[in-house]
C-alpha positions, -999 to 999 in steps of 0.1 A, spaced: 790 340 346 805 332 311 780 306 301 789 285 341 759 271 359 751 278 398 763 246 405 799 256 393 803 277 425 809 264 460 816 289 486 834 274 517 838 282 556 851 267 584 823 268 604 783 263 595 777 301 614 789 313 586 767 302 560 741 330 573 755 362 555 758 342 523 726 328 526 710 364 533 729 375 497 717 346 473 684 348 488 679 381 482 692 382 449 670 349 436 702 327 434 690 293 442 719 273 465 721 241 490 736 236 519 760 206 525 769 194 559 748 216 585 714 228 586 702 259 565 693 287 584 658 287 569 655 253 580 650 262 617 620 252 636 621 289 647 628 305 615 599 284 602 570 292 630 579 328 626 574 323 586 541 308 591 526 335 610 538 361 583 522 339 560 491 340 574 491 378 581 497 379 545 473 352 534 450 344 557 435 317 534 472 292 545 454 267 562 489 248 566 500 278 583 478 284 606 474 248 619 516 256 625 507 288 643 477 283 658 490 264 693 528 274 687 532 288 721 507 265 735 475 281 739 448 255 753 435 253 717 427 214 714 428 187 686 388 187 690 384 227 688 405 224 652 382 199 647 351 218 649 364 248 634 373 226 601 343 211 597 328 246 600 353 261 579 347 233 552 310 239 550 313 273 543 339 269 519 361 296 543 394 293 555 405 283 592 413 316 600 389 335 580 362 312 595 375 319 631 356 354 630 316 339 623 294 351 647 275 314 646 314 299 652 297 299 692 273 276 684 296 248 675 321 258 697 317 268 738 336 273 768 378 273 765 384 263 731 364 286 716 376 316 742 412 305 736 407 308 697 391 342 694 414 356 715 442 345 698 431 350 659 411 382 668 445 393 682 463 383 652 433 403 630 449 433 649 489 425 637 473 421 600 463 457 603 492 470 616 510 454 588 487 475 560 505 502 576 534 498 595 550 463 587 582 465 606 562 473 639 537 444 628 563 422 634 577 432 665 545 436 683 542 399 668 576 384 681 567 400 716 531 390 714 532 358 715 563 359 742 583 337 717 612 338 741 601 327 772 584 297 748 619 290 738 635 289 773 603 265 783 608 238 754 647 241 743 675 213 757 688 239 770 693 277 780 722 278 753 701 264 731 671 288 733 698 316 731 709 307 698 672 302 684 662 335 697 692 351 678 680 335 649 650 354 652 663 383 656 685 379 623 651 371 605 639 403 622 670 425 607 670 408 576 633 417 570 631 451 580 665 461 556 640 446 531 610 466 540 625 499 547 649 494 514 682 511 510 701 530 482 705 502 459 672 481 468 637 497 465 615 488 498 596 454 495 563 451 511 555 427 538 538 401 510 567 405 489 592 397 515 573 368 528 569 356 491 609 353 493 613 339 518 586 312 512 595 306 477 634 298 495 613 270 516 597 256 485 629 250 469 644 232 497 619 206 504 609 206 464 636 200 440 652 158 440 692 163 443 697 154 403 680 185 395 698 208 413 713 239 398 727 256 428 754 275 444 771 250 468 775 262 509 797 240 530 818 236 555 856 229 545 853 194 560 821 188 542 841 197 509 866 168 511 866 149 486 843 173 462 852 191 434 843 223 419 853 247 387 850 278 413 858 280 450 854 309 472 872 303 510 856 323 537 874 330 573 912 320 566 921 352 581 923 371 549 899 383 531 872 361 504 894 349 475 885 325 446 902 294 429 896 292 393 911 259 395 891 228 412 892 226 443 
């Protein structure tokens, strides 16, 4: 890039839909970049719950990700259950999920909670196998598992609304399995590796204070007013990606 920083380059669209592609490229290619002036796709509630139960099929020792997981669809697990478990957990130095699967677990725990649990983490036990051997069908079994559609319909505004998050799903989905099946430039990832991506994108957003930044720049042409930049790309003009060497 001729000695230029990240930060040099802004790419710009009219609308925030299109931020997705370019986010799929830098992301996959370990170039850091913020969004201005809409919500990364990364972001997303859904994108997010979706994450954390890769990230615990990967690592089952993610307590924070499994406390996301664990009732997202609602599954009658209560705030005394996780309780219980953590204090159980704790004792034995285990992890929430790794502790799930003691035996003595029914002594401390009875009736719906601890059904409800089991059922669900003894369940997920059988996606983490799956995903030794077959991660792309790990995580569609997963998605329809744990009926994250009709969950969406039940707790979104609106009908619209759940339609949009359940496409961004499915984009996770396609993103993921180009990654694990690989192509002719791009050797296939494994499931941790891919997860480790996209986890280490997540990090970045909610870790680095705005002074440090050295990122590409994503934005909407309205967010851009006002901004300047040695390098511009435009993005749906009706003509095909150009750049400005000039600032924009």
């Amino acid at each position: 890039m001729n000695k230029t920083q990240y930060k040099d380059y802004a790419i710009l669209y009219r609308g925030n839909h299109q931020s997705r592609v370019f986010e799929k490229f830098l992301m996959q290619n370990r170039i850091p970049y913020k969004i201005s002036g809409g919500t990364s796709f990364f972001s997303r509630p859904e994108i997010k719950d979706l994450l954390a139960y890769l990230r615990v099929l990967t690592n089952p020792d993610d307590d924070s990700a499994f406390l996301r997981i664990v009732n997202t669809p609602k599954r009658e697990i209560g705030p005394a259950t996780l309780q219980k478990l953590g204090e159980w957990a704790m004792t034995r130095n285990k992890s929430l999920f790794t502790a799930s699967f003691d035996m003595g677990l029914s002594q401390k725990l009875t009736g719906r909670g601890y059904d409800s649990l089991t059922r669900f983490t003894h369940w997920l036990g059988e996606i983490q196998r799956l995903a030794e051997r077959e991660p792309v069908a790990a995580v569609r079994d997963l998605i329809h598992g744990i009926d994250y559609e009709s969950w969406l319909y039940e707790t979104s505004p609106s009908p619209k609304a759940a339609e949009m998050r359940m496409k961004n799903v499915n984009q996770l989905f396609s993103w993921m399995t180009e990654m694990l099946e690989g192509n002719e430039l791009d050797e296939p990832m494994t499931l941790t590796q891919v997860v480790t991506r996209f986890t280490l994108r997540d990090m970045m957003e909610r870790g680095e204070s705005e002074e440090e930044l050295d990122q590409v720049q994503l934005m909407t042409l309205h967010a851009s007013k006002g901004l300047e930049f040695p390098y511009v790309y435009m993005v749906g003009n009706g003509r095909r990606i150009f750049a400005a060497s000039k600032q924009h």
